[in-house]
Backbone as CSV, one residue per row, in Angstrom:
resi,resn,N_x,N_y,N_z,CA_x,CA_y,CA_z,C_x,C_y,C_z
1,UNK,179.190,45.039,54.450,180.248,44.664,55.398,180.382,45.750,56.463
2,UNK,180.796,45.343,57.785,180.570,46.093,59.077,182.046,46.802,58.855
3,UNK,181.905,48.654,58.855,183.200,48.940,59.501,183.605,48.777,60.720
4,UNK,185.266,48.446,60.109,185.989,47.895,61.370,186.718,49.386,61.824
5,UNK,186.947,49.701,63.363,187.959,50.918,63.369,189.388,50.213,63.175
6,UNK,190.444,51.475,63.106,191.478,50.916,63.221,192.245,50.169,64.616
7,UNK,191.279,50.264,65.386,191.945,49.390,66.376,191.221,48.174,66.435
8,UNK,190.528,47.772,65.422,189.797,46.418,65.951,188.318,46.630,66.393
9,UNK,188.175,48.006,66.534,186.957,47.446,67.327,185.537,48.239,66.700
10,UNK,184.345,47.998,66.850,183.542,48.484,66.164,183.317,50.049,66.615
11,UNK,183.365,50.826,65.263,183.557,52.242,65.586,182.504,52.931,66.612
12,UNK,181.512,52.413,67.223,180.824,52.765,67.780,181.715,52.373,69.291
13,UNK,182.260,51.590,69.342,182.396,51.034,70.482,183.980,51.838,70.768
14,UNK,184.527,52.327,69.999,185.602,53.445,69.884,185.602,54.805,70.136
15,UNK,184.092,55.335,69.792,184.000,56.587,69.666,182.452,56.972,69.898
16,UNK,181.883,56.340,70.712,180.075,56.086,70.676,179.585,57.741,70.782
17,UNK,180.529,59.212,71.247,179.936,60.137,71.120,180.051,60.384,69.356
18,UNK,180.894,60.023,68.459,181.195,60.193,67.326,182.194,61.916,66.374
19,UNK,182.598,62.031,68.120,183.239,63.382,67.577,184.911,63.250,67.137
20,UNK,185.547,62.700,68.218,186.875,62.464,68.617,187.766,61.578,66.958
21,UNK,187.195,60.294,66.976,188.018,59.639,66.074,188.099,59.517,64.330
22,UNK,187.138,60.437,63.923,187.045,61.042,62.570,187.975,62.434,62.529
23,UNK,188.067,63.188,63.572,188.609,64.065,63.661,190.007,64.270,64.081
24,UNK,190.508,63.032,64.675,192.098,62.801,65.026,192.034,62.148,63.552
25,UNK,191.583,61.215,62.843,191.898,60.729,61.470,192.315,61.939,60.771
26,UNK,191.720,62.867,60.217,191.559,63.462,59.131,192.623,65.172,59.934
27,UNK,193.194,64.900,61.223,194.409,65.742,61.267,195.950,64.791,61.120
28,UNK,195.968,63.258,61.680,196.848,63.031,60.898,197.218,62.348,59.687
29,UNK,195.998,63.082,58.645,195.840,62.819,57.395,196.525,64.312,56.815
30,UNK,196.575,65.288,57.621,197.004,66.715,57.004,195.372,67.426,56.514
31,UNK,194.123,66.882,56.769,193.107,67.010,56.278,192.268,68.341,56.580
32,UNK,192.522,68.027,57.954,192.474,69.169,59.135,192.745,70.430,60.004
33,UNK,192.377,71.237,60.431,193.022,72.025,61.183,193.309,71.814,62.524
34,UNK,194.730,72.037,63.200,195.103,71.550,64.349,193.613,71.933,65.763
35,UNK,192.828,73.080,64.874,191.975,73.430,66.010,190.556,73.070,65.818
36,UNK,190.598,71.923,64.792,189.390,70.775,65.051,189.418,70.480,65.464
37,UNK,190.125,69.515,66.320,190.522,68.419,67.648,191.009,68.897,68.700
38,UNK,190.326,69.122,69.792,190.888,69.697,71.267,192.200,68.998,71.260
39,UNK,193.251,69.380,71.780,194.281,68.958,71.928,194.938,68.308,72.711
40,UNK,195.905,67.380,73.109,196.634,67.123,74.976,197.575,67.465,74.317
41,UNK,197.941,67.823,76.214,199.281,68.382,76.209,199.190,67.574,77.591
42,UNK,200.960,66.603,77.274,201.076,65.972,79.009,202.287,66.852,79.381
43,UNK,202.242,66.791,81.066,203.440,67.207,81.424,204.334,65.694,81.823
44,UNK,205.830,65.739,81.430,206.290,65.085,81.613,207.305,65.562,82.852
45,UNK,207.577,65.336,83.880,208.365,65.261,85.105,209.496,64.491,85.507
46,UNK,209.901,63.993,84.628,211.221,63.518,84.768,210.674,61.802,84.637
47,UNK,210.185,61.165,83.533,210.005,59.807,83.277,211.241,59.379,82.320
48,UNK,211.562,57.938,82.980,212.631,57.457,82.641,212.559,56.647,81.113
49,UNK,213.287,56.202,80.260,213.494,55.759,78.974,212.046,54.919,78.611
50,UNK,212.155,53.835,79.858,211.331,52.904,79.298,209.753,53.649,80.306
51,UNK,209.462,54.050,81.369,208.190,54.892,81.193,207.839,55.762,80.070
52,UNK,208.805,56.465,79.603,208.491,57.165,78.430,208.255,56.283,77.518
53,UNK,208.855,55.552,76.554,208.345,54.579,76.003,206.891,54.025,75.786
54,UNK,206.912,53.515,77.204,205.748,53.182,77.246,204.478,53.965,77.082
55,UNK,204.976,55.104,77.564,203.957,55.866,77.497,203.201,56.396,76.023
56,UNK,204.530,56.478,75.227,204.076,56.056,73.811,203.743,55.343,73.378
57,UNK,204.360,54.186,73.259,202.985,53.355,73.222,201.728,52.715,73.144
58,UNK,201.406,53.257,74.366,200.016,53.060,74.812,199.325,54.245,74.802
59,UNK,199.598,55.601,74.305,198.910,56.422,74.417,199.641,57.615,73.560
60,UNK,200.238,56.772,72.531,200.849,57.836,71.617,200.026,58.605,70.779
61,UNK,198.759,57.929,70.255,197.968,58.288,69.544,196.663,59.353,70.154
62,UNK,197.098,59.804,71.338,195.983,60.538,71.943,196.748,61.839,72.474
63,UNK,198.425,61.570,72.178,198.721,63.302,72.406,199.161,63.829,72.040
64,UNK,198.820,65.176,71.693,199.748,66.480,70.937,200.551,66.951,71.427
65,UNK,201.195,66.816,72.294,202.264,67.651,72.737,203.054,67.323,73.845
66,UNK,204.000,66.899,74.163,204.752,66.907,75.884,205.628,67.724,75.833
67,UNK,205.757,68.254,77.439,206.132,69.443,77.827,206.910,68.388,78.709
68,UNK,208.304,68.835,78.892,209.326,68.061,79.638,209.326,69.526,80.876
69,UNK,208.629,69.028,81.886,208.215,69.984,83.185,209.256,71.275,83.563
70,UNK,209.003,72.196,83.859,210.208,73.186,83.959,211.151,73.331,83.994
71,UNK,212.164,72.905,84.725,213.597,73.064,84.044,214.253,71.810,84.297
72,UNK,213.431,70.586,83.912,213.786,69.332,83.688,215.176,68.960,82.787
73,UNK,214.655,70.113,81.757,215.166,69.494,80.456,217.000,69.397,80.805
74,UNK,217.414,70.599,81.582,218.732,70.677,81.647,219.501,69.841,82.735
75,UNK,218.516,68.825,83.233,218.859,67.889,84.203,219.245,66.631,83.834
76,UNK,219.055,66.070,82.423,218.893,65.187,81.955,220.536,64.834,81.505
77,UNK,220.638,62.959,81.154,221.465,63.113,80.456,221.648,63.291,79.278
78,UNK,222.369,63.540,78.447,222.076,64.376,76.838,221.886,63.232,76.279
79,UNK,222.096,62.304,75.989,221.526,60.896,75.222,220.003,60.394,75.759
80,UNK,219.889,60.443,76.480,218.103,60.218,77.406,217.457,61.284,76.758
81,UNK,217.816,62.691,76.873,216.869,63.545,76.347,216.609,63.510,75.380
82,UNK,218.191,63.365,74.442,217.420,63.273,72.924,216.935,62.032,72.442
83,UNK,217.087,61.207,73.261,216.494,59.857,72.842,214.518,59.997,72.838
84,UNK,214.672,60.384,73.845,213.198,60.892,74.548,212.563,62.040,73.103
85,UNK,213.185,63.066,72.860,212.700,63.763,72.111,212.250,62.728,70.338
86,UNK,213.144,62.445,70.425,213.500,61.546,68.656,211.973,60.844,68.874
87,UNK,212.122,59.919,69.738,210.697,59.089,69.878,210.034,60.328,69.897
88,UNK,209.465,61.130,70.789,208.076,61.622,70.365,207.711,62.135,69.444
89,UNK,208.726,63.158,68.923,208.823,63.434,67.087,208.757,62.579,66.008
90,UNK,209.165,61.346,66.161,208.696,60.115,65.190,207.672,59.740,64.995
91,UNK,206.788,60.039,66.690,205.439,59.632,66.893,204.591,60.702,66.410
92,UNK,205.234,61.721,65.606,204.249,63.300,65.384,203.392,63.623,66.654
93,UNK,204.414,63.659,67.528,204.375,64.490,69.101,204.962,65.565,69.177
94,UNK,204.480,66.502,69.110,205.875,67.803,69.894,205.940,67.667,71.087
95,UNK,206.980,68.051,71.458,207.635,68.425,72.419,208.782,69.667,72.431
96,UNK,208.429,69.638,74.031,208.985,71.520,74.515,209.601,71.617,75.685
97,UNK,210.566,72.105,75.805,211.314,71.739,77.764,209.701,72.784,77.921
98,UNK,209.790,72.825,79.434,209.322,73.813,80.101,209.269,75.175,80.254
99,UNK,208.462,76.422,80.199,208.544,77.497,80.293,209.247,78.279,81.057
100,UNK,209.845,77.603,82.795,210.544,78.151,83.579,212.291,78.002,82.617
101,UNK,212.409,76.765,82.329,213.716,76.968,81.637,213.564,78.349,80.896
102,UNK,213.192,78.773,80.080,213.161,79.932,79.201,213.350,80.973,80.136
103,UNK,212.421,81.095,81.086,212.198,81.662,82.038,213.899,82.356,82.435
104,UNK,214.576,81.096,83.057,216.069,80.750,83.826,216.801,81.763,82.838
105,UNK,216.739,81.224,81.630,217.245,81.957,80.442,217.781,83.435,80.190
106,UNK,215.973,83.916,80.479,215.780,85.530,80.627,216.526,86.170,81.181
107,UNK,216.912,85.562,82.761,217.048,86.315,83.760,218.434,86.388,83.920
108,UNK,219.135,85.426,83.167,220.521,85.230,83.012,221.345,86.092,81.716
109,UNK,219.859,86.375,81.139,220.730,86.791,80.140,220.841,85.899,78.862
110,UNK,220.665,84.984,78.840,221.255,83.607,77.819,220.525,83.344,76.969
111,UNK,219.562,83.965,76.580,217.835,83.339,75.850,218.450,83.175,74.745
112,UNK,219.334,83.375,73.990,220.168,82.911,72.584,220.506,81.858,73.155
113,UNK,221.575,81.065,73.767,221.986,80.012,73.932,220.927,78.837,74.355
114,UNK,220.184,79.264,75.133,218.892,78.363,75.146,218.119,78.002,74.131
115,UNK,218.058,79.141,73.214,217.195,79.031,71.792,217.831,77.985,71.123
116,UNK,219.955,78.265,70.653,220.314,77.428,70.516,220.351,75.785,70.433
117,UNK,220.188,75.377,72.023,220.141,74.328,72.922,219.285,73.639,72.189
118,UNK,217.830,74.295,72.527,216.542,73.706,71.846,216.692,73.221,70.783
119,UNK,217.197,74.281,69.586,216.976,73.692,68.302,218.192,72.648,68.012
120,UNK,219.248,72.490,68.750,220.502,71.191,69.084,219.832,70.425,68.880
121,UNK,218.977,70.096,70.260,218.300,69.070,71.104,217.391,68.193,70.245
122,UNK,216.890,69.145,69.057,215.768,68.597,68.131,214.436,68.864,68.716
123,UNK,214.074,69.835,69.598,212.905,70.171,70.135,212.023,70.496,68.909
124,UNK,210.743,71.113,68.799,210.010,71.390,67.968,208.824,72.846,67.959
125,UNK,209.224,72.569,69.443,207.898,73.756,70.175,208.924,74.190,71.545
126,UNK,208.846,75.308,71.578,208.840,75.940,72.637,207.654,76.883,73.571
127,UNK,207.689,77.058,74.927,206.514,78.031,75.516,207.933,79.180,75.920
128,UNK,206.554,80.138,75.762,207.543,81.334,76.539,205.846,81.708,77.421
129,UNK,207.101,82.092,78.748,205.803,82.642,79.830,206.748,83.655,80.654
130,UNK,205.984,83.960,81.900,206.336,84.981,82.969,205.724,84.372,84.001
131,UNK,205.618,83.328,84.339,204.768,82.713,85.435,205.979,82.962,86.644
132,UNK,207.626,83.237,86.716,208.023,83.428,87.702,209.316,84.811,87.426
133,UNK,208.709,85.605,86.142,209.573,86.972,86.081,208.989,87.965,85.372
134,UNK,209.100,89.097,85.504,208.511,90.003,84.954,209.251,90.058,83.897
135,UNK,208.592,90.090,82.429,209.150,90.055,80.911,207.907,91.334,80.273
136,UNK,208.224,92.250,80.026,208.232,93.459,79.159,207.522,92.507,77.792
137,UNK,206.114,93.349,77.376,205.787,92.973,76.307,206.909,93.017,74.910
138,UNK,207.541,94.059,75.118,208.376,93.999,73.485,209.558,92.384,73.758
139,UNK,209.925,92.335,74.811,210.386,91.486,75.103,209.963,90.229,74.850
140,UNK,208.926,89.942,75.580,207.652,88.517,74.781,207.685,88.408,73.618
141,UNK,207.219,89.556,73.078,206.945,89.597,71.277,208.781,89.373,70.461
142,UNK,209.891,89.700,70.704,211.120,89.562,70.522,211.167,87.828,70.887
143,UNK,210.589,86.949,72.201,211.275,85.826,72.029,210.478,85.063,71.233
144,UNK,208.383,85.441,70.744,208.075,84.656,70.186,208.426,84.396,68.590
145,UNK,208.873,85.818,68.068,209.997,85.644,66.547,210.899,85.092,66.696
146,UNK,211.613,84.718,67.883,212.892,84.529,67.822,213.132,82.769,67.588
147,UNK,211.867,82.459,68.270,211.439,81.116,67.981,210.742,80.737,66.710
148,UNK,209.961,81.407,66.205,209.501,81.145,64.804,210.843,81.148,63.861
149,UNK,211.692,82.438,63.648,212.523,82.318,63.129,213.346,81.348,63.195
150,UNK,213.557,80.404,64.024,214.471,79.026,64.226,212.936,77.831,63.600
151,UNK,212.034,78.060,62.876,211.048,77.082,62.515,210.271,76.538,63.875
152,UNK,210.614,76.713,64.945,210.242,76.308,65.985,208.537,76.907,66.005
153,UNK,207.540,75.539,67.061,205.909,76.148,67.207,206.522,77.047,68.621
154,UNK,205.094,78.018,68.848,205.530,79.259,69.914,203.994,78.906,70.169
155,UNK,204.519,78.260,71.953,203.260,78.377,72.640,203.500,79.123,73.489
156,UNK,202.827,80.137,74.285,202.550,81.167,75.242,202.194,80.747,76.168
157,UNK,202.099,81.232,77.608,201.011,81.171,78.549,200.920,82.506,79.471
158,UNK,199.589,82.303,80.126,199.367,83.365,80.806,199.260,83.292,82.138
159,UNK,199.552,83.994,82.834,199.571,83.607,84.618,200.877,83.589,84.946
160,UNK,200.729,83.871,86.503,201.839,83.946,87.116,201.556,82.267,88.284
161,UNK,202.786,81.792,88.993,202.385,80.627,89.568,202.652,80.643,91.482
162,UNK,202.208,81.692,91.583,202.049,82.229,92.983,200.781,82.170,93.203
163,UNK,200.747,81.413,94.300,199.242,80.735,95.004,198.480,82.075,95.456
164,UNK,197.021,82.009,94.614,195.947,82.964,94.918,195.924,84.044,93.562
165,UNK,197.056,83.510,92.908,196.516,84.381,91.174,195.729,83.799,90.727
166,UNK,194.295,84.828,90.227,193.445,84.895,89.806,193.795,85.526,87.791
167,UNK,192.639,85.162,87.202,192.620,85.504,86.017,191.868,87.131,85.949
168,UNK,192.879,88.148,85.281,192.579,89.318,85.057,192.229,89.306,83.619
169,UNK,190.742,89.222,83.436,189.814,89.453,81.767,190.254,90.041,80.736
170,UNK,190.742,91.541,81.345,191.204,92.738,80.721,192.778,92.419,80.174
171,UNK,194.021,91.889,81.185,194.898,91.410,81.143,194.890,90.121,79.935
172,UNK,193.941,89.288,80.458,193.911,87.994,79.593,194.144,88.341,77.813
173,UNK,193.174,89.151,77.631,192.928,89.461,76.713,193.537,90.143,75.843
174,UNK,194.539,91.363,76.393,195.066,91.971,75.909,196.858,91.228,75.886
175,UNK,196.882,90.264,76.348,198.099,88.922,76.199,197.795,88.088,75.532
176,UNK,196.448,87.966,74.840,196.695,86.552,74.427,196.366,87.238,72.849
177,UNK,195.956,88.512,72.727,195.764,89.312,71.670,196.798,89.337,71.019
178,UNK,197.975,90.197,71.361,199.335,90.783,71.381,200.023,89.710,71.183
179,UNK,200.299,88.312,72.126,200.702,87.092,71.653,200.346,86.219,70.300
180,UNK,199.161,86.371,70.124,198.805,85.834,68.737,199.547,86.538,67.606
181,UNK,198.884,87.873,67.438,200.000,89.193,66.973,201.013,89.017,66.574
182,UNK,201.642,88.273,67.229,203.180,87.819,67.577,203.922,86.659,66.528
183,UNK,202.570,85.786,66.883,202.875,84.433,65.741,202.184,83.332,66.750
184,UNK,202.392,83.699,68.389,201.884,82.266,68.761,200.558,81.436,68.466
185,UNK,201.168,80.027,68.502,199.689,79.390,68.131,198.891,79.320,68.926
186,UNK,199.165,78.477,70.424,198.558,78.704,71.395,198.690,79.566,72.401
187,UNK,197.568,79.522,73.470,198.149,80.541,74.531,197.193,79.607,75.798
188,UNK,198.671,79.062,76.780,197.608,78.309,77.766,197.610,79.318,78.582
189,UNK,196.693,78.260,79.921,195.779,79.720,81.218,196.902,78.677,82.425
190,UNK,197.497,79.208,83.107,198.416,79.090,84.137,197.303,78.228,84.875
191,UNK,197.982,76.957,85.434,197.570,76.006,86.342,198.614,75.188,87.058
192,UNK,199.727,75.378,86.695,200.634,74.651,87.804,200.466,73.327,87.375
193,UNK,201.006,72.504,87.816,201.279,70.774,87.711,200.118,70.481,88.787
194,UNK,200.081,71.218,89.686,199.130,71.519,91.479,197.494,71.029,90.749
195,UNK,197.262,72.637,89.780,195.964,72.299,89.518,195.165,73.499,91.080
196,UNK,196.268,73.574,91.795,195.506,74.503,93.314,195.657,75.732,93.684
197,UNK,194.997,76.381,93.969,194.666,77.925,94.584,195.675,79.033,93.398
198,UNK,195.207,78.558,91.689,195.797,79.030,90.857,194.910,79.673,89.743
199,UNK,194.593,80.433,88.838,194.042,80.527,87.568,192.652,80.503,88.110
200,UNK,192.012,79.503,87.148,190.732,78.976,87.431,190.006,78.552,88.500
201,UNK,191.315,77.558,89.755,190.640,76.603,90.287,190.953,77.306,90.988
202,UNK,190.256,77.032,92.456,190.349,77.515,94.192,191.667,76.285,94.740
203,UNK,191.413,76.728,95.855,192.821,75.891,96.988,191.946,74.677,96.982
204,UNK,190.924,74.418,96.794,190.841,72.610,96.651,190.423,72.066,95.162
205,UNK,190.688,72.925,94.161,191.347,72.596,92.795,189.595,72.952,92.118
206,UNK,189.085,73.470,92.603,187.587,73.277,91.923,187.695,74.499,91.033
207,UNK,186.707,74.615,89.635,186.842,74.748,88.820,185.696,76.634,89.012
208,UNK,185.994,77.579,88.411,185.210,78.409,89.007,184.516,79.031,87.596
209,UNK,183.004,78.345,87.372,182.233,78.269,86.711,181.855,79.928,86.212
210,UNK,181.359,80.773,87.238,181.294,81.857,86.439,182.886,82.479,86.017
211,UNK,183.787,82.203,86.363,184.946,82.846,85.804,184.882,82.586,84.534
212,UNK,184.893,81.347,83.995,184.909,80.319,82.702,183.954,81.121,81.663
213,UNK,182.621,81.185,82.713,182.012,81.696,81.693,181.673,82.841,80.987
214,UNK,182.343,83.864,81.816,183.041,85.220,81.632,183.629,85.015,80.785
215,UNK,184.742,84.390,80.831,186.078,83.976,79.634,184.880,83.881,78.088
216,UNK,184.352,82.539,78.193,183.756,82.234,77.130,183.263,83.533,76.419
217,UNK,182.183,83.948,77.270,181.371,85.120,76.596,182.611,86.211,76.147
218,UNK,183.307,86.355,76.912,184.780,88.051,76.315,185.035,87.179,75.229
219,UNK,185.075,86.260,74.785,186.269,85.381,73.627,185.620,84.522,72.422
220,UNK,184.335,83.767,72.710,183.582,83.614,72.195,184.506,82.162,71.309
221,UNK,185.257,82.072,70.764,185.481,81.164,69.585,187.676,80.540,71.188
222,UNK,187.088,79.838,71.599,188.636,79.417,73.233,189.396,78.259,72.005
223,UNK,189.211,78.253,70.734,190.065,76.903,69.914,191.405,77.414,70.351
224,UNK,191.975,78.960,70.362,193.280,78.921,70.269,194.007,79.369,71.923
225,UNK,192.792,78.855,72.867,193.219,78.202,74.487,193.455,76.902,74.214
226,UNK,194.949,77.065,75.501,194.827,75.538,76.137,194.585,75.990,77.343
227,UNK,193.665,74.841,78.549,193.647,75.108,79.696,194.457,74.008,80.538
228,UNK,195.731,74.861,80.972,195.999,73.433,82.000,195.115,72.950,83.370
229,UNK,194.826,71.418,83.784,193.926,71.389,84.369,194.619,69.585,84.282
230,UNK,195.132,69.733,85.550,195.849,67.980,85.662,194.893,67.505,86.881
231,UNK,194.119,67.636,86.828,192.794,66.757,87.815,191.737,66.546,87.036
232,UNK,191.633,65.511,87.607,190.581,64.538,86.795,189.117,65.251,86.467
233,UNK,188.852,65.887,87.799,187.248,66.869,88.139,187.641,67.732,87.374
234,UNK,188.638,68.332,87.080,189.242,69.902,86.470,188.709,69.395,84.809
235,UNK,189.432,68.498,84.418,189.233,68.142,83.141,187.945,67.853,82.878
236,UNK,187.047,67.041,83.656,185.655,67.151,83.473,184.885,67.877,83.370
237,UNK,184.880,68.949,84.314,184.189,70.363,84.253,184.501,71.217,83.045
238,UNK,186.041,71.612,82.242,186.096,72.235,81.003,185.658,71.196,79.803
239,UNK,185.637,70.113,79.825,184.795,69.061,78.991,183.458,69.890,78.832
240,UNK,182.776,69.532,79.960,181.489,69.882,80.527,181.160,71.153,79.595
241,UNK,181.897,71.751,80.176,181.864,73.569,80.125,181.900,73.772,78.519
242,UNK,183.299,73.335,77.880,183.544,74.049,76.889,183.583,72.943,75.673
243,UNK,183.013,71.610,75.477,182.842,71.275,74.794,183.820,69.675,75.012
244,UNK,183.816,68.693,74.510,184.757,67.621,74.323,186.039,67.878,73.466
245,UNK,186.323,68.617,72.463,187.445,69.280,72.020,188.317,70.105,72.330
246,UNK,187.758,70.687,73.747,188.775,71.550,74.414,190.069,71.261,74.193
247,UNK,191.359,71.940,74.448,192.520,71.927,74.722,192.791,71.552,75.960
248,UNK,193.978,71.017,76.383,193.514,70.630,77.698,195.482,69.877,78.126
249,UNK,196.026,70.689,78.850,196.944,70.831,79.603,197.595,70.402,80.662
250,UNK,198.864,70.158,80.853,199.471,69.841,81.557,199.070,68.051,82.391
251,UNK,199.097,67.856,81.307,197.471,66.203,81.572,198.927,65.108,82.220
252,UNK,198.793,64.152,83.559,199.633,63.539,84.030,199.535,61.849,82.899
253,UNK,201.152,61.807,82.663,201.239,60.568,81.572,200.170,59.728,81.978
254,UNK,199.631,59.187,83.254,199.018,58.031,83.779,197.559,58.784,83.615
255,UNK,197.076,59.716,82.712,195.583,59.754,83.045,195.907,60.129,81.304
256,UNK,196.403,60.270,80.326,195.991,60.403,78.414,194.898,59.502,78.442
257,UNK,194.750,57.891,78.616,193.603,57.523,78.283,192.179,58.106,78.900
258,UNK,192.497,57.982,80.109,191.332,58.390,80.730,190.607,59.437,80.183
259,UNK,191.801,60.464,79.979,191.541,61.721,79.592,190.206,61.378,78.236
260,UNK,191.433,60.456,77.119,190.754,60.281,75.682,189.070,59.336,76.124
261,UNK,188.945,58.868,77.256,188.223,58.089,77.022,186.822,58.967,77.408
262,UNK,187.131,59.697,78.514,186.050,60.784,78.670,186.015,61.610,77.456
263,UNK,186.760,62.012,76.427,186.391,62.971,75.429,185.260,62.260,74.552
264,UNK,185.743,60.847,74.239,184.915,60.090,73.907,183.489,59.525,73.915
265,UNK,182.899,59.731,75.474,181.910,58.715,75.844,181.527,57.672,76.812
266,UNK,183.774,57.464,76.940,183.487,55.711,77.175,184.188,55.896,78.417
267,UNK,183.852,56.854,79.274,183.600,56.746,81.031,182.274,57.427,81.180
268,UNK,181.701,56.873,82.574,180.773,56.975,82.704,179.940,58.456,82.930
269,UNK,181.140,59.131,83.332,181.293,61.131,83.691,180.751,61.778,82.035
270,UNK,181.156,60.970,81.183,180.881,62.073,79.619,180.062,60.540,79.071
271,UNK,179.480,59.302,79.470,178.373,58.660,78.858,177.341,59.593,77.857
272,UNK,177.221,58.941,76.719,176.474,59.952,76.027,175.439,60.062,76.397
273,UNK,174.733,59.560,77.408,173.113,59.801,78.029,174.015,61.041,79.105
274,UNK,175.365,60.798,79.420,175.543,61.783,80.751,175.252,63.354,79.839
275,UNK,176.271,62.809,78.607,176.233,64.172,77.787,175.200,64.794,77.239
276,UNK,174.176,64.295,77.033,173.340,64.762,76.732,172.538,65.880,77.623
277,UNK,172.369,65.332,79.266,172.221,66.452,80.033,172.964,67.667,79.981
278,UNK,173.912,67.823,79.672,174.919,69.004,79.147,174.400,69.573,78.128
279,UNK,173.900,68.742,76.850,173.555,69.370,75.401,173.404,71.018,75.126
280,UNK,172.775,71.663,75.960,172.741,72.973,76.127,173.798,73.643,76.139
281,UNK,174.938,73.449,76.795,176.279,73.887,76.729,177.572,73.449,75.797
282,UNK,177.394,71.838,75.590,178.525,71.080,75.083,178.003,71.404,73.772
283,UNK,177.294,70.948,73.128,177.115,70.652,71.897,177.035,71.873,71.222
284,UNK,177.074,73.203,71.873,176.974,74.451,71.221,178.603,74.763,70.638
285,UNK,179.172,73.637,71.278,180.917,74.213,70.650,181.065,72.589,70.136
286,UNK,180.947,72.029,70.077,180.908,70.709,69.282,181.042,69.933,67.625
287,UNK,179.302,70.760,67.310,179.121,70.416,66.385,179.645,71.066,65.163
């Protein structure tokens, strides 16, 4: 008898590279480690009850994480938000306001009452960053306990979000070191919602190949990167680059499938005849 996938359709015709849908099985089986399966992370920007909804829906099963966009979260009305949160946590989604909220926090003084807020709210994950203040390492390392200690996940990031920051190797490294150190799980690479003249990409969002591959070679094992990268070419090229499991950031609600379908095979950019011209690079972090 022919296996059927769980959506109906013949597993080849689901997963024709054969990496993706054995490997989302057997993490939400508990089977797995969260850093078998490249991850999404969407940014959410202020989508209303039933876009959100929907967005679960149709693409609940392809993401790990939403990030309610920078200081969204405190804009909301308090029944929408937590309505919003409940669903994605039901759906074994985390979700996290935004890093600038934390950010707001710092600078006010308030990072207890925010911590608070969060764990009110029923959040699950928080980021702590510096993308728009200068925060003192003991300081970083103080808010990523401060969040573990409330059970909360502690994602990091690195970068500042002033147009023409570049990635410092030496810097990178010695933050995402010290952050792990710390407790965090992940640590994303600063890209803005833009995707432009930030991190990785240049002012027309393109992806800068020997930087990447600098990164790779200093780091060797990127499972515990996310890269944000909300363009379509952006996401293709770290596909390309770093394997179909990448982590992969700040992804706009209206492109999760797309996203899942290129991890897959089943656009024509990651076709497994496309992928195969890659084999030299992809499949060295793959298999």
């Amino acid at each position: 008898m022919e296996t059927i996938s769980r959506t109906g359709w013949h597993p080849l015709l689901c997963d024709p590279i054969g990496e993706r849908e054995s490997r989302r099985e057997l993490r939400r089986t508990g089977l797995a480690r969260q850093t078998d399966c490249g991850r999404t992370m969407v940014i959410d920007k202020g989508l209303g009850w039933h876009a959100f909804s929907d967005l679960i829906e149709t693409s609940g099963d392809y993401m790990d994480c939403i990030k309610l966009g920078f200081g969204t979260s405190a804009l909301y009305d308090e029944d929408l938000l937590a309505s919003k949160i409940r669903l994605a946590r039901r759906r074994g989604i985390r979700i996290m306001p935004g890093g600038t909220l934390l950010e707001t926090a710092v600078r006010h003084g308030v990072e207890e009452a925010f911590l608070e807020r969060v764990c009110q709210m029923g959040y699950d994950t928080i980021e702590v960053s510096d993308g728009t203040i200068e925060l003192p390492r003991a300081d970083r390392d103080a808010l990523i306990k401060a969040g573990l200690r409330r059970s909360l996940q502690v994602y990091t990031e690195y970068g500042k979000k002033t147009d023409g920051f570049r990635i410092d190797l030496d810097a990178l490294a010695a933050t995402a070191e010290a952050d792990w150190e710390a407790g965090a799980e992940l640590v994303s690479i600063e890209a803005r919602e833009s995707g432009v003249g930030v991190g990785l990409f240049d002012s027309e969002g393109r992806c800068s190949d020997d930087e990447l591959e600098t990164i790779r070679r200093r780091f060797g094992d990127l499972s515990r990167f996310l890269w944000e990268a909300p363009q379509k070419q952006q996401q293709l090229a770290l596909l390309r680059k770093l394997g179909l499991n990448v982590n992969l950031g700040n992804i706009q609600p209206t492109d999760v499938l797309t996203l899942e379908a290129m991890r897959r095979g089943l656009r024509s950019d990651t076709f497994p005849a496309a992928v195969a011209l890659e084999a030299a690079v992809v499949f060295d972090y793959v298999i």
